[in-house]
N, C-alpha and C positions, 0 to 999 in steps of 0.2 A: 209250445215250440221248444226243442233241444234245445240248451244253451251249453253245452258241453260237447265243442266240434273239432278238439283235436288230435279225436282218431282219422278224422279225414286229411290229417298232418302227410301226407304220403306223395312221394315225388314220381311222375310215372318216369320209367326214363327211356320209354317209347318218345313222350316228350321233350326228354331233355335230348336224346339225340335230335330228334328234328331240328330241335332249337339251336340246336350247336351246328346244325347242316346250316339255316338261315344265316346265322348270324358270319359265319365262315363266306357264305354266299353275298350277305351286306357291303364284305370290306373288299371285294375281289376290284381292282381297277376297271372291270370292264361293267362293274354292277350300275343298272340306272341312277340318273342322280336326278332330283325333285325340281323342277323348274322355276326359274327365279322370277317371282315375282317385279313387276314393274317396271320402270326408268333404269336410267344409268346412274341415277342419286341414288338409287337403293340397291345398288350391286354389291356383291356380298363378298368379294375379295379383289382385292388390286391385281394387277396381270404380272402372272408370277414366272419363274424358270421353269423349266422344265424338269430337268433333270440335277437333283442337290450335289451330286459328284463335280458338275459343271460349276463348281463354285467351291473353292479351297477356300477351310475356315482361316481365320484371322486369327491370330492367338493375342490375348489379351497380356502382355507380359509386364505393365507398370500396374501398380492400385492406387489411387489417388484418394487415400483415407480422412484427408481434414475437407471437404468439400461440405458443404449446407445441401442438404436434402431435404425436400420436402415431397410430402405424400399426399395425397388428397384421395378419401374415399367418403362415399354413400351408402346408409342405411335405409329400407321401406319395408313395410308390414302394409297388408290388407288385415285392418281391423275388427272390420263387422261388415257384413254382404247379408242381403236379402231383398227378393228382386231387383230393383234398379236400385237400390240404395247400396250404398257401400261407403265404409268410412275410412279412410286411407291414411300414415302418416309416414314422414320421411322427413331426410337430414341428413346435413353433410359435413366432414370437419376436415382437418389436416394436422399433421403432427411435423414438426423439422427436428434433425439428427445432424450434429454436427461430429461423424465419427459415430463412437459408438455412444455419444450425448445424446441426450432428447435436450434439445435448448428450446421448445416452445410446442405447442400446441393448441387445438381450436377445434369445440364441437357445439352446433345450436341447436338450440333446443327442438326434440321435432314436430314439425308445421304438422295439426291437425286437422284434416277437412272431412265432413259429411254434405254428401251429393247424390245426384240423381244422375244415374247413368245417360238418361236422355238430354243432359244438361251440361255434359262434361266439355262441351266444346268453349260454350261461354263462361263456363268457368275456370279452365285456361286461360281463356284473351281477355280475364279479368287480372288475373297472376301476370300476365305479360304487360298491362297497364302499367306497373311499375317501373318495367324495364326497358330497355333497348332493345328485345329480340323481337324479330319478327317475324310469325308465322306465314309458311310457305306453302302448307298442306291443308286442305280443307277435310282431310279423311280424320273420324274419331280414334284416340289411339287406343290398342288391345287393351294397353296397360298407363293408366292417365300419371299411376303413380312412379312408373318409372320416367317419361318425361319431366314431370315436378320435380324429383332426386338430380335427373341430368341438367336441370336449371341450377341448380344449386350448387352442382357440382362445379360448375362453368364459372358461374360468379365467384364462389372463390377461387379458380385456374387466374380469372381476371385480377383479383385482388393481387395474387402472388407474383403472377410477371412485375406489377407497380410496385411492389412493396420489398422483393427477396433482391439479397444485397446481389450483381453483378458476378457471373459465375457460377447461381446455384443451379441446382437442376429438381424441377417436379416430377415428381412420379406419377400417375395415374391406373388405375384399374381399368384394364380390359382392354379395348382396342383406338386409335388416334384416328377417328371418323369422324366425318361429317353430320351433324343429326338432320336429316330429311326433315325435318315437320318444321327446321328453320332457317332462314336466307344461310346460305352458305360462305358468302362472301368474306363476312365479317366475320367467321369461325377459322376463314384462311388468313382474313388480315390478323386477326389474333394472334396465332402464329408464326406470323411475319413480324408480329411486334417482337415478340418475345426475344428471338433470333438475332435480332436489331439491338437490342437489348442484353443480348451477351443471357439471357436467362434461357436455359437446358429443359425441354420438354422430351419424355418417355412414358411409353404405356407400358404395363408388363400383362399378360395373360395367365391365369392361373390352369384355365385347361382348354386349351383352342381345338377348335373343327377344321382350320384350314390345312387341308392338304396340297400334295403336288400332284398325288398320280390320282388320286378323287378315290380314293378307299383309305388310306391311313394317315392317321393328324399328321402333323410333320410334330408335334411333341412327344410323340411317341416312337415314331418311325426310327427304324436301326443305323444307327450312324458305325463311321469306325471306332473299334477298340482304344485305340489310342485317345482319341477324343475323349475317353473318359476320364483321363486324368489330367485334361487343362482344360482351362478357361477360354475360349471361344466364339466367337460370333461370327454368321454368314447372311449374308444380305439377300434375301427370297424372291422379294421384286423387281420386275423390271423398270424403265424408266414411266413415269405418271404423268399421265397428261396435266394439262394446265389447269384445266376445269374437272377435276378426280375430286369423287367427294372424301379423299383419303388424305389426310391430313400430316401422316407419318408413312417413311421406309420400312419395312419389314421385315425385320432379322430373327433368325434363330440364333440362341445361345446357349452355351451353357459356362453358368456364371460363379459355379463351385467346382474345384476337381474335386470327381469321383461321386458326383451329385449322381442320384436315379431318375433325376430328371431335367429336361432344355425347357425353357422356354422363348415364347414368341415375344418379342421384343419392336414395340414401333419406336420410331423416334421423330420426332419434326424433321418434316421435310424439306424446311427454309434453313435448318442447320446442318450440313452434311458434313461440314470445315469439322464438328466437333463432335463426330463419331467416336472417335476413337477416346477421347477423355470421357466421354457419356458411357462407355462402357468399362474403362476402367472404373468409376465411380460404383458403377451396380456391384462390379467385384465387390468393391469395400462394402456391401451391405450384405452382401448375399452369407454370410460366413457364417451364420448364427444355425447351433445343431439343430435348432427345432425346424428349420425349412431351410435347408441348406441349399442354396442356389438359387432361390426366392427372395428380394428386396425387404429386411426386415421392417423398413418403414413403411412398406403397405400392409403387413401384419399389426403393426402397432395402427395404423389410420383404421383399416378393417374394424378392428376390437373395439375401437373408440367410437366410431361411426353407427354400428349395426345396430338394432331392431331384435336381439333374440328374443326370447322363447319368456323368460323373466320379466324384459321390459315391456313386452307387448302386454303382459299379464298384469301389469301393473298401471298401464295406459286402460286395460281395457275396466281396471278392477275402479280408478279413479273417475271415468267415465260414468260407469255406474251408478258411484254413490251419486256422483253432479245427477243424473238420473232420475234417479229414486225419490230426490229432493225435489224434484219439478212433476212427482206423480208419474210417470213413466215407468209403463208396464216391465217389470221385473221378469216377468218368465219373454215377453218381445226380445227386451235385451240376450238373456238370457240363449235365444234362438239365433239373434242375426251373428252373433259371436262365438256361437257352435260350430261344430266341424260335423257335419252329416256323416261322417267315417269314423269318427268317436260316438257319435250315438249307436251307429252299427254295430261298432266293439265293445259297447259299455261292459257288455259278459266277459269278454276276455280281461277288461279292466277290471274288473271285481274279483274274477280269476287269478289274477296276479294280485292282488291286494290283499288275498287270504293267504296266499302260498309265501310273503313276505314276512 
C-alpha cells in the first residue's frame, strides 16, 4: 500500500464553491432549523427579543476594581474506550482575584473511574449516594463524564455562596441552566440563596450558538460602530416564567472597548437589583491583552482546572505501569488508549518525524 499520499494534497474548488454556496445557505434566517428534542426542561434557549435594535445598550460607565471574584471551572478527558468499557476522569477548582491579585485558589485531584458502558446508570446513583442530588431522568447520559464534571462543578458553586465574604461574585463557564437529569428546584433555590446572601452569580460564554433571527450567533452578529469603543450590555431575554429551567437573564456584552469580540453574559435571575455592579466588576477583569473582553478569572480557573494533552498522557502513562504490575496486557492497554485516526496516520507521523 502507498504510504506516501500527499500528492493527493489538492483542493478541488468545484468543491470549495459548493461548500461556500451551503454554508452561505446554512446561515440564511430562513434556513431550516433541527427540531428540539424533548420537554420544556430541555429547551434550548429562554424566549428571547426579537429584534436587538429594540433594545439600547446600557453603557457600563463606573469599574468596580477591588471586588472578590471567584471563577469556577471544570476539566474531563475520556481516557481509554474500548467497547463498553471506557475510563473517564474529571475535576473541578476555582481561583479568586481580588483586583488584579490572585488571593486564593482550589483544584482536586482528578476522580478516576473505569466502567462499563451498560452500567453507567448505577454508577451515577452510586456517586449521587453521597449527596443531596437527585436524579430526575431515567435516560443514560451521551457523555457520563460530563455530568460527573457538572457535579463537581456545583458542589463547589455551593461551597462558595457559604464561604465567599458578602459582595463577591462567581463566575462560571458557559451558560446558568438548569441540569435536566436533576430535580430542578433545589438548583433554583440555590440561587435564591446566593441572592439572599448579597453573593453575585454570572456565566460567561466563550463561543455561543444562540441567536435572534436563527442564522447568526448573536456573538458575532454586526452591532453599531460606535459600540466598539465602549463597554456595554443588553439584556436578550424576555420575562421567564417561574418554572424556566434557566436560571440566569441573558445579556450581550461587550466588556472591553474596542475588544473583536461580545460576549453572552447570564446572570442570576433572583439578582436583577445588582445588574449593573455585576457588570461593572467583569469590566475590571476583562482588561487583560491576552483576551481582552474575556473574564481573566476564568482563563486563570480554565488553565488550572483542564485535562490537556500532557496530563492526560501522564494519567494514562501511570495507569499503565499500575497495569503492568498486575500482568495486564500491555499491547490491550496499549489499544483501548489509541486513537484509531493516529494508527491511520502513523505514515504521516513518521513522515513528519524524518522531515524534523
Amino acid at each position: 500500500m502507498q504510504s506516501e499520499t500527499r500528492e493527493y494534497n489538492v483542493i478541488d474548488d468545484t468543491i470549495v464553491r459548493r461548500t461556500a454556496s451551503e454554508i452561505q445557505l446554512l446561515f440564511r434566517p430562513d434556513a431550516p432549523q433541527p427540531a428540539l428534542s424533548g420537554t420544556g426542561t430541555t429547551e434550548k434557549a429562554p424566549p428571547l427579543i426579537d429584534d436587538i435594535t429594540s433594545v439600547p445598550p446600557v453603557t457600563i460607565r463606573s469599574i468596580e476594581s477591588d471586588a472578590v471574584v471567584y471563577a469556577i471551572d471544570g476539566g474531563s478527558s475520556v481516557i481509554a474506550k474500548g467497547g463498553n468499557v471506557e475510563v473517564i476522569c474529571w475535576r473541578a477548582g476555582y481561583v479568586c482575584f481580588k483586583g488584579i491579585h490572585r488571593e486564593g485558589e482550589f483544584c482536586e485531584s482528578p476522580n478516576i473511574l473505569a466502567y462499563n458502558r451498560l452500567n453507567i446508570n448505577s454508577i451515577i446513583n452510586d456517586f449521587l449516594a453521597g449527596t443531596d442530588f437527585k436524579r430526575v431522568m431515567d435516560e443514560t447520559p451521551l457523555s457520563p463524564v460530563n455530568e460527573l464534571r457538572w457535579m463537581s462543578e456545583w458542589m463547589l458553586l455551593r461551597r462558595l455562596i457559604d464561604e465567599a465574604p458578602e459582595g463577591s461574585l462567581i463566575l462560571m463557564d458557559g451558560t446558568l441552566r438548569a441540569n435536566p437529569f436533576f430535580d430542578v428546584k433545589p438548583q433554583h433555590d440555590l440561587f435564591k440563596k446566593a441572592a439572599q446572601n448579597g453573593i453575585h452569580i454570572a456565566s460567561v460564554t466563550k463561543t455561543s450558538s444562540l441567536s435572534l433571527d436563527k442564522a447568526i450567533p448573536i456573538d458575532i452578529m454586526e452591532i453599531g460602530a460606535d459600540e466598539q469603543s465602549k463597554t456595554w450590555y443588553r439584556q436578550l431575554n424576555m420575562s421567564l416564567p417561574k418554572d424556566s429551567p434557566w436560571l440566569g437573564d441573558v445579556y450581550l456584552a461587550g466588556l472591553h472597548p474596542g475588544a473583536d469580540k461580545r460576549y453572552r453574559v447570564d446572570i442570576n435571575r433572583y439578582d436583577t437589583e445588582a445588574v449593573d455592579r455585576i457588570f461593572s466588576i467583569l469590566v475590571s477583569v476583562s482588561d487583560d491583552t491576552e483576551f481582552a473582553g474575556y473574564p481573566y478569572p476564568l482563563v486563570a480557573a480554565h488553565r488550572q482546572a483542564r485535562i490537556d494533552l500532557l496530563f492526560k498522557q501522564s494519567i494514562i502513562e501511570a495507569l499503565g505501569e499500575e497495569l503492568n504490575r498486575l500482568d495486564f496486557s500491555d499491547g490491550l492497554w496499549h489499544f483501548l488508549t489509541g486513537d484509531i485516526h493516529d494508527k491511520l496516520n502513523a505514515d504521516v507521523l513518521e513522515i513528519a518525524a524524518h522531515e524534523q
